[in-house]
C-alpha positions in Angstrom: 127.8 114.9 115.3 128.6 117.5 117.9 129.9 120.7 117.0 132.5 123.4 118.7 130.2 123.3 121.3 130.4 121.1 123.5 129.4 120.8 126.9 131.0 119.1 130.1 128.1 119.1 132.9 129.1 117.4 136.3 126.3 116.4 138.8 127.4 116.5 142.4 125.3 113.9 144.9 125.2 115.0 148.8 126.3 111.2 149.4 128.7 110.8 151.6 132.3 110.6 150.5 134.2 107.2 150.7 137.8 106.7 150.3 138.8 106.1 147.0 141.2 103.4 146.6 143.9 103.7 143.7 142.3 104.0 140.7 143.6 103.3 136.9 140.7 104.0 135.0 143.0 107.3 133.6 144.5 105.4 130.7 141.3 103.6 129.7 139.6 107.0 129.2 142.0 108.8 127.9 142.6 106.2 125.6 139.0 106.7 124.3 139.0 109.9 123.8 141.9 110.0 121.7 140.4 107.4 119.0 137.4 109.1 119.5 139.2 112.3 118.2 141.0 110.1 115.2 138.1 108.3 114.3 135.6 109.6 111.4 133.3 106.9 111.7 132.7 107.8 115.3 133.0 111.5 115.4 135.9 113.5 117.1 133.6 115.5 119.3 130.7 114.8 122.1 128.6 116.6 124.4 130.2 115.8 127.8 128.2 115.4 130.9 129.9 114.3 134.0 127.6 112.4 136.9 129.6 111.5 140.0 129.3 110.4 143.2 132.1 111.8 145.2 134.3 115.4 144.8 137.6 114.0 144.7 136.4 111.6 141.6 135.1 114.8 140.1 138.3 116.8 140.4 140.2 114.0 139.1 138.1 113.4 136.0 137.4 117.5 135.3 141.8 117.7 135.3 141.6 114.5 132.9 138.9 115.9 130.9 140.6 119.2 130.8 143.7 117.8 129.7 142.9 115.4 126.8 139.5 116.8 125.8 140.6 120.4 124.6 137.6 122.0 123.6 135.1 124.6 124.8 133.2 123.6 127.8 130.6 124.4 130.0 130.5 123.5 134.0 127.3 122.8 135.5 128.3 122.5 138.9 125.1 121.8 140.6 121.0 121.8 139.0 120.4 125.2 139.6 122.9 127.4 138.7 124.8 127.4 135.4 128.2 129.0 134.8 130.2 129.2 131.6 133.6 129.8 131.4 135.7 131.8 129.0 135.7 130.1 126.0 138.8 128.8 124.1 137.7 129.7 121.0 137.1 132.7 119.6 133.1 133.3 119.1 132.2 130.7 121.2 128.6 132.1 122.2 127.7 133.0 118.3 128.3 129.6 117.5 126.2 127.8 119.7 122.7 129.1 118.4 123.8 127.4 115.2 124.4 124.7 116.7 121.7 124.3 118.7 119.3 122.0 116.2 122.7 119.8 115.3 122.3 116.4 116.2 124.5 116.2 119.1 126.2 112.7 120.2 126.8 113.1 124.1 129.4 111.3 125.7 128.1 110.1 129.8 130.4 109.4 132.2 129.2 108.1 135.7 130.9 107.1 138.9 129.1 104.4 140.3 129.3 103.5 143.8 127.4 100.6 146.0 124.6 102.4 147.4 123.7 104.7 144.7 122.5 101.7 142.0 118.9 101.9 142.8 119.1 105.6 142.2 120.9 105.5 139.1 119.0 103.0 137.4 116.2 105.7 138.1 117.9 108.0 136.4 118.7 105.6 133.3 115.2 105.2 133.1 114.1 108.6 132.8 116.9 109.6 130.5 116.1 106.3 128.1 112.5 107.7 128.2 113.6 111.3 127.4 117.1 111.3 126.1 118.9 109.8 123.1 119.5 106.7 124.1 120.4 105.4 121.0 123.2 108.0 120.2 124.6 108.6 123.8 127.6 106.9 124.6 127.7 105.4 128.0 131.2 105.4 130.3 130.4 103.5 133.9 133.4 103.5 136.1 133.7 101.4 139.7 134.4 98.3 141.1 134.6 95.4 139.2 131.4 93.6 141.2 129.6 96.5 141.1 129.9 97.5 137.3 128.7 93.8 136.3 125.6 94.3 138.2 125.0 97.3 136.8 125.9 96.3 133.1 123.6 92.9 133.2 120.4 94.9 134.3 117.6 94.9 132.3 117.6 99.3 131.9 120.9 98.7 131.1 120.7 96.9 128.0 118.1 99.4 126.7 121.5 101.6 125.8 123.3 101.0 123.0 126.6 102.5 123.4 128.5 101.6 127.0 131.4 100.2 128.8 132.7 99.6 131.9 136.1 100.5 133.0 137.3 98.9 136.5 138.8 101.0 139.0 141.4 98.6 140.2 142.7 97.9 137.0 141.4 99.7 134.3 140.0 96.6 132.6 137.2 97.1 130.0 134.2 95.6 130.6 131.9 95.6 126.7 128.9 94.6 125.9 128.3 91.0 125.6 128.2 89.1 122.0 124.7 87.7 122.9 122.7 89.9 125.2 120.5 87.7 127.5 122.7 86.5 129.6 125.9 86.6 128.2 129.1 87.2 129.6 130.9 91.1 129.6 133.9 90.6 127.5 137.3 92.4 129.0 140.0 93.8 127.4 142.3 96.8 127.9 140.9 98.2 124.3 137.7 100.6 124.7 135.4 100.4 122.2 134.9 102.3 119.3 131.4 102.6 118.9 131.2 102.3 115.7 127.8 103.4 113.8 127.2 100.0 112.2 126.9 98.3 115.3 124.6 95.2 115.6 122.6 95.2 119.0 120.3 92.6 117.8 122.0 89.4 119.2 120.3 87.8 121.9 117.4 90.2 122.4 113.7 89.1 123.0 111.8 92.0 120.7 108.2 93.0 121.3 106.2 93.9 118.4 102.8 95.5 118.0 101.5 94.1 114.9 97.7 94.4 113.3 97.0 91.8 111.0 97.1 94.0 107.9 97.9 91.2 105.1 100.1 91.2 103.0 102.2 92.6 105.6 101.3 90.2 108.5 98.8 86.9 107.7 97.5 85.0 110.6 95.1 82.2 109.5 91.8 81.0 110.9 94.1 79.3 113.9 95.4 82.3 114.9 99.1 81.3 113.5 101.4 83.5 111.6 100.8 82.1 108.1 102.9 84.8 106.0 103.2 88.5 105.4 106.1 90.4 104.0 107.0 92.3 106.9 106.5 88.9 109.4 108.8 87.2 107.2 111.0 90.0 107.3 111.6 90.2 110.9 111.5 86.5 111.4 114.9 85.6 109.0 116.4 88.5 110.3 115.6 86.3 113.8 117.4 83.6 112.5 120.2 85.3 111.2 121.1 88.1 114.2 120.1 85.5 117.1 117.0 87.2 118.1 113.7 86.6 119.3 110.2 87.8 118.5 106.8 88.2 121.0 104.3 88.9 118.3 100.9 90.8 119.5 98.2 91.0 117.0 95.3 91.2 119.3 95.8 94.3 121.4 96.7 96.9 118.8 93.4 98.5 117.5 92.9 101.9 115.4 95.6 103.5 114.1 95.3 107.1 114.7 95.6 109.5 117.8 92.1 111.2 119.6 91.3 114.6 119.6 93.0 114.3 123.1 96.3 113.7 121.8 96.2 110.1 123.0 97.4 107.6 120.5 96.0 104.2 119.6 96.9 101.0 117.4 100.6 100.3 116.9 101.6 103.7 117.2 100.7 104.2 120.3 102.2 100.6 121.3 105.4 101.8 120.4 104.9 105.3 121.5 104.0 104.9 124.7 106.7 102.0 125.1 104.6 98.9 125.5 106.6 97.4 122.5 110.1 97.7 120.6 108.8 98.0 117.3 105.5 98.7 115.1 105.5 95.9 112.3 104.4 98.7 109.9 104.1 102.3 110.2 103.1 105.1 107.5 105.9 107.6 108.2 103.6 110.7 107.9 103.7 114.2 109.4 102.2 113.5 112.5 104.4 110.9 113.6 107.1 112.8 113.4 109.4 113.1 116.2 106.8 110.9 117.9 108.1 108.0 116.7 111.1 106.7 114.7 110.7 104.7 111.5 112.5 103.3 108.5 111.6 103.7 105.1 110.8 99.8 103.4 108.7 100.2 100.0 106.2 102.9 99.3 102.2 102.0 99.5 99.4 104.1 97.6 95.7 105.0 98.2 93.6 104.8 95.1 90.0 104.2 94.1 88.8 101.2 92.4 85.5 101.2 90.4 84.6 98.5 88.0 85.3 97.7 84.4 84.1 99.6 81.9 81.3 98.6 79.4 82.3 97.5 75.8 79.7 98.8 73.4 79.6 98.0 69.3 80.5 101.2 67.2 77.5 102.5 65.6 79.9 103.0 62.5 80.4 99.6 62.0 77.0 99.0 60.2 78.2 101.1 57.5 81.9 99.7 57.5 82.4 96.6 58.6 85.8 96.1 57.1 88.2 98.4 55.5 89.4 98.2 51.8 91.6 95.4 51.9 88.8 93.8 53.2 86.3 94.3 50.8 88.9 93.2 48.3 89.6 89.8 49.8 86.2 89.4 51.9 87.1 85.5 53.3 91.0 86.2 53.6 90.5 89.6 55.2 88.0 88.6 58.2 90.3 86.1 59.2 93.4 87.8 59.1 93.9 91.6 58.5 90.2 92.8 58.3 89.1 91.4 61.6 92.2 92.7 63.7 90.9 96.2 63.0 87.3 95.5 62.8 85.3 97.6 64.9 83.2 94.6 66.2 86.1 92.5 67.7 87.0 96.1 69.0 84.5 97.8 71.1 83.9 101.0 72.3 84.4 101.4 76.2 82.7 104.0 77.9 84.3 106.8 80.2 85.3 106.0 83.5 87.6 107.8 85.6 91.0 106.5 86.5 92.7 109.4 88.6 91.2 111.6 91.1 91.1 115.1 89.1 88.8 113.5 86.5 86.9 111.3 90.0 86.8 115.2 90.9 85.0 116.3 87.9 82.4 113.2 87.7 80.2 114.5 90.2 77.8 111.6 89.7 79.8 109.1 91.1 79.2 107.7 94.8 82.4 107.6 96.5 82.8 105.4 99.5 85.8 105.5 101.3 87.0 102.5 103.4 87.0 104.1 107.0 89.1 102.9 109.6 90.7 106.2 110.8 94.0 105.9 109.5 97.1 107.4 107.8 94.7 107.5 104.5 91.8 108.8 106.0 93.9 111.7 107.8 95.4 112.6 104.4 91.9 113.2 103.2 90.4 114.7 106.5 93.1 117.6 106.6 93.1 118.7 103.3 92.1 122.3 103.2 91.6 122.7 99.8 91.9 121.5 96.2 90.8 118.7 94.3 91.5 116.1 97.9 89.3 118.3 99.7 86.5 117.7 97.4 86.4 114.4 96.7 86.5 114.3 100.9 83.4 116.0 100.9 81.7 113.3 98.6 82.7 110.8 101.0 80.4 107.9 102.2 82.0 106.2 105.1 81.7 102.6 104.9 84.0 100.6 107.9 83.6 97.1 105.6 86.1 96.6 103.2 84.1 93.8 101.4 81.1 96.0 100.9 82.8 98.5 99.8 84.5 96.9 96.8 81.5 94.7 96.0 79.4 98.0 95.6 82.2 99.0 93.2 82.3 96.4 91.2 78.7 96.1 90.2 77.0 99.5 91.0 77.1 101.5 87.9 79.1 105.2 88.7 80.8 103.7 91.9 84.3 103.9 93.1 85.6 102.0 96.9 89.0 104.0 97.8 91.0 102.6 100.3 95.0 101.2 100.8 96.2 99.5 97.8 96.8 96.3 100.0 92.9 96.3 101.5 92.2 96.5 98.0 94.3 94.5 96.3 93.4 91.3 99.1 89.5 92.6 98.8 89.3 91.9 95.4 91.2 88.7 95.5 88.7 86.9 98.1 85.4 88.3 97.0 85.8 89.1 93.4 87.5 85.9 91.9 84.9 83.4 89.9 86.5 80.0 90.1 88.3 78.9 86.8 90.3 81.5 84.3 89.1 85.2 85.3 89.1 88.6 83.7 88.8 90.9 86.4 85.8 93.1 86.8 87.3 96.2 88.4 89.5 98.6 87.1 92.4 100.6 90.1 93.3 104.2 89.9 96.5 106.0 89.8 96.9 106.8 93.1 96.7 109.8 94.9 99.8 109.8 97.1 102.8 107.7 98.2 103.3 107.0 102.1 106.9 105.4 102.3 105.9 102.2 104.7 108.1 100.6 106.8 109.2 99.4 110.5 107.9 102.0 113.6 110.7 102.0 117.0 110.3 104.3 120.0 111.7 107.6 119.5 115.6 107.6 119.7 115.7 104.2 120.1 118.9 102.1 120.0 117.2 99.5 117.2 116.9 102.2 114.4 119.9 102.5 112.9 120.5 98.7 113.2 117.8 98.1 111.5 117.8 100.8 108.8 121.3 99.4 107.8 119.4 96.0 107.3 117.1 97.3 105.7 118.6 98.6 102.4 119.3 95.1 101.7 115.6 94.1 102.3 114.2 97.0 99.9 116.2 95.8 96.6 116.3 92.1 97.0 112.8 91.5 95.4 111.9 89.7 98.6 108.7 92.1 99.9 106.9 92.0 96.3 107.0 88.1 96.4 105.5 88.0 99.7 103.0 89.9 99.4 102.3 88.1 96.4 102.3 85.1 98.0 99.9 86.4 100.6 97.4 87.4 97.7 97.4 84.3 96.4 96.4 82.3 99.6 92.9 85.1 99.5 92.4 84.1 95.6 92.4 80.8 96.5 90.0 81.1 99.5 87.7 83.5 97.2 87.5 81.1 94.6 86.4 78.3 97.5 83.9 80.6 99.0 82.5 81.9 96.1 82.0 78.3 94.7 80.0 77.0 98.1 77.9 80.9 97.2 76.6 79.1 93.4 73.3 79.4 94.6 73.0 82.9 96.0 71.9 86.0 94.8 76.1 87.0 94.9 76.9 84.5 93.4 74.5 84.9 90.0 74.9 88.9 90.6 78.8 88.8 89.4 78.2 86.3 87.2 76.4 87.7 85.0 78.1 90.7 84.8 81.3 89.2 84.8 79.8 87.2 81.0 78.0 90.7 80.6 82.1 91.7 80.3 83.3 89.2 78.3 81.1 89.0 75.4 81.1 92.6 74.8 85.2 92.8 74.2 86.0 89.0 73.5 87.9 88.8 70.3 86.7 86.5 67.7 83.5 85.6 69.3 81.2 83.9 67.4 78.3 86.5 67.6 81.0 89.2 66.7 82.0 87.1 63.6 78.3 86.0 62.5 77.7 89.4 63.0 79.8 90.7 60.4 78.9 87.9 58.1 75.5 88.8 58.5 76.5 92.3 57.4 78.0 90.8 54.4 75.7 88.4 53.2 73.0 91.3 53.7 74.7 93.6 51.3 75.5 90.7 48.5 71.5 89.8 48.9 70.7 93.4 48.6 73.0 93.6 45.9 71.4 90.0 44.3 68.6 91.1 44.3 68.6 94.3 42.5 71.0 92.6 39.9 68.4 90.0 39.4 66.0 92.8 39.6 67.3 94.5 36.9 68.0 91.3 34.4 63.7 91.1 35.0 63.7 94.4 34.3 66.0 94.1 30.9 64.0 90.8 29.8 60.3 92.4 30.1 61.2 95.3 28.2 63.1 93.3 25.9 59.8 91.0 25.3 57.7 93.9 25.3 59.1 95.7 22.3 59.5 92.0 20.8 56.1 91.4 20.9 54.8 95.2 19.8 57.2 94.4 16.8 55.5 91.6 15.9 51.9 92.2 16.6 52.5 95.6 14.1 54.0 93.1 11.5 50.9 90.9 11.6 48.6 94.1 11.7 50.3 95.2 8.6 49.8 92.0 6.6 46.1 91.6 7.5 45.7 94.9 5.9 47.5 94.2 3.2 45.7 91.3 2.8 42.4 93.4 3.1 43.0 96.4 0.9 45.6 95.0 -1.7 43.8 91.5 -2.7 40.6 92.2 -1.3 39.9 95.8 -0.8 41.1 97.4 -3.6 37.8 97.5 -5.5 35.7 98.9 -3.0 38.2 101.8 -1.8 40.1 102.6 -4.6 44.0 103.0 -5.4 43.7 106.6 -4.4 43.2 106.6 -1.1 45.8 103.7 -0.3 48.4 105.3 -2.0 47.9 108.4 0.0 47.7 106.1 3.3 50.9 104.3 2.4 52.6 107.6 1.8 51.4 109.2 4.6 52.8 106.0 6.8 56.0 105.4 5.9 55.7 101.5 6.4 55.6 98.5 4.7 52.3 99.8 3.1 54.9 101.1 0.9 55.0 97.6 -0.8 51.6 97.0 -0.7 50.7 100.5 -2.1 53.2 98.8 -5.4 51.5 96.2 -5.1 48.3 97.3 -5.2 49.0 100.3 -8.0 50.4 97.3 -9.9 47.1 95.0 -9.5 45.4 98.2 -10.3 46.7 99.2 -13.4 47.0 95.3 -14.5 43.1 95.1 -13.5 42.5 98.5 -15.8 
């Protein structure tokens, strides 16, 4: 939108002036102005410039312009010299250095006469290159023959907003419902250029495109087989009445040189060799080089592989928790295995963001290389944790060698596009049959919004941005992409299948096994194992109980047995000194030994003090 200060320019050619036959072009134009003014889609005020042919035309349309456009103006009466005049309002010249940066819309006006075509269309040229061809509104005014010249030429249809209003009798002459070679439509009613305007119908769009799946898929035949963004432009084909002419062979790199030149699809649509870039990373440096629209975001992130499941070295001494131990069967089956540090294991540390990537200095980093919008987000970071990971970087151009070296190289990481990834992983790193996957992806480390690229101030963008809000909530992009990843896990799982024999092949297969016997739950080594841990502790335990019953019975039958080898001692010597010994030692002495004793000897000494004293 313009503000207070608006400008009416006229351009005066040195052509020779015709006669001007009666004109009634007035009530056309001042008819637009007026709804112009009334409008608030359209926007009450414009730049004015004035380009006309002939003196008398530009008197008459200054005294129009003067009349029903009453607001400050400026006269530039010839290319050299510029005059202001007094301005209307009040603080006229404060206002426009404010102004200045506003997005102006600038109303054109030009005479157009016979012989000056060729020039003009010149002019168009330059000014769609330059100007704001996609804002400008666009007022041609002449004969009817010559206006429909004019409005069917190919430099022409490059603008979005213009009409033609004939001289002889102020007919409108609009833009035609389907652009390549359709008929002007004529009324008495000027458009109101409305903002939501579809320009689409009709057209014949050329777009850069690199074949980047999932955004664009073209198969071993060279055909577009898929991609979100293909797919994208192609039912919008169908449904505005367009046409597409695809390249996907000429755009290469997608960066600028040191020499300012740009390359890939930027510098397809930049330099105007196509209408739109089938993806573009709206970044810094394409500003105001470029137009874009904002589709879905994309990341950059690392991918390394997955981490190593190791058994808890405390799970020798506890196997299962209480419950367990109270209900040994019950509890491995149920309760005690779920939180048995066996089916469980312990993963080592791997980094999954770039601060802690930062802080693992003895990871290898290899960065994807192919000098775009990721790798100038790296490469002009001045400082911080970015700028050192950037220094750590080893280049690598192959996107298959860099996430196989990832997957299998122990302190590794591949960073790169989550797309590259995401399809990199899909068609090298998929075993046929069920897979667990065998890398692990990072946060990421920034969000480019991603969407279509258009020439600077060209007359598609806004057309397409209002399509395009329907695009980024209908759930449409995910699924195509997704489709897209599946065709590359399908083709991985083919390749890798013919690859049973090679080195590869064997490589990931092992490791992938490696992966899932170390965190498979209820594995049989997991579950033997803590049998085994078990059944050790009850043997241990066994044994020391039968142990100790040995232990119990041998010291039982070795008190038995003293017991009874003192009895039979005894009786011997009872035997001995009682029946047959008393004689020879006397009663003395054997009293005194059974007294001293304290045994059985007690009977005996009775005994023998009885025999005695019956003997005496």
């Amino acid at each position: 939108m313009s503000s207070h200060g608006d400008h009416i320019s006229v351009y005066e050619s040195n052509a020779t002036e015709s006669s001007i036959v009666k004109t009634h072009f007035e009530s056309a134009l001042k008819s637009f102005l007026h709804r112009s003014q009334q409008n608030s889609q359209v926007g009450a005020l414009f730049q004015v410039r004035l380009v006309t042919i002939e003196a008398s035309m530009a008197t008459k349309l200054l005294n129009l312009l003067q009349t029903d456009y009453p607001f400050p103006k400026a006269f530039y009466p010839n290319r050299s010299k510029i005059d202001f005049e007094v301005p209307i309002v009040q603080g006229y010249r404060s206002i426009l250095p404010r102004n200045h940066y506003l997005s102006h819309q600038t109303l054109q006006i030009f005479h157009v006469i016979n012989g000056d075509i060729a020039s003009l269309k010149k002019f168009l040229e330059k000014m769609v290159y330059v100007g704001s061809a996609h804002r400008d509104r666009m007022i041609f005014i002449g004969e009817e023959k010559i206006l429909v010249e004019l409005l069917h030429s190919k430099i022409v249809s490059r603008l979005k907003y213009k009409f033609g209003i004939v001289m002889e009798d102020g007919r409108v002459l609009k833009n035609p419902i389907i652009y390549d070679g359709g008929k002007l439509e004529a009324s008495f009613d000027a458009p109101l250029f409305e903002t939501m305007l579809n320009n689409l119908p009709g057209r014949r769009l050329k777009v850069s495109a690199y074949p980047n799946p999932p955004y664009l898929y073209v198969d071993s035949q060279q055909q577009y087989a898929g991609g979100s963004y293909y797919q994208m432009l192609y039912f919008m084909g169908i449904k505005h009445n367009y046409t597409m002419e695809v390249d996907h062979k000429t755009p290469e790199g997608s960066g600028f040189y040191k020499n300012g030149i740009w390359n890939g699809m930027t510098g397809d649509v930049y330099y105007r060799r196509a209408d739109v870039g089938l993806f573009m990373g709206l970044t810094v440096e394409r500003y105001g080089i470029i137009d874009t629209i904002f589709l879905q975001p994309d990341i950059v992130h690392f991918m390394t592989r997955q981490a190593d499941g190791h058994i808890k070295f405390l799970a020798i001494f506890s196997p299962y928790n209480l419950t367990a131990w109270l209900a040994i069967f019950l509890a491995d089956l149920t309760s005690g295995y779920q939180i048995n540090w066996l089916a469980f294991p312990e993963y080592e540390n791997i980094p999954m963001d770039f601060p802690t990537l930062d802080s693992r200095k003895e990871y290898k980093v290899v960065f994807n290389f192919h000098a775009g919008t990721s790798f100038q987000y790296f490469d002009t970071a001045k400082s911080g944790m970015i700028h050192n990971v950037r220094q750590r970087f080893v280049l690598e151009p192959d996107i298959q060698k860099c996430v196989i070296e990832a997957a299998v190289e122990k302190h590794s990481v591949c960073i790169s596009w989550g797309p590259v990834i995401t399809r990199a992983i899909a068609s090298n790193l998929t075993l046929p049959g069920p897979f667990k996957p065998m890398v692990v992806l990072s946060k990421p480390a920034v969000n480019f919004p991603v969407g279509f690229g258009f020439q600077y101030n060209s007359m598609f963008t806004d057309t397409f941005e209002m399509i395009a809000k329907y695009w980024r909530d209908s759930g449409l992009i995910p699924k195509w992409n997704s489709d897209v990843y599946s065709k590359f896990t399908s083709k991985g799982k083919s390749w890798l299948k013919s690859q049973k024999n090679g080195e590869f092949y064997h490589r990931i297969d092992s490791k992938w096994k490696k992966s899932l016997a170390s965190v498979a739950p209820f594995n049989f080594d997991n579950v033997a194992a803590a049998f085994a841990i078990v059944v050790g502790g009850v043997l241990l335990s066994f044994i020391g109980f039968v142990g100790e019953i040995f232990h119990v019975i041998i010291k039982a039958l070795i008190v038995f047995y003293s017991r009874t080898l003192t009895k039979l001692s005894l009786d011997t010597m009872q035997q001995l000194f009682c029946w047959g010994g008393a004689p020879v030692f006397g009663a003395n002495w054997l009293q005194i030994l059974a007294l001293d004793l304290h045994s059985p000897l007690d009977i005996c000494q009775c005994n023998c003090i009885k025999l005695d004293s019956t003997n005496h």
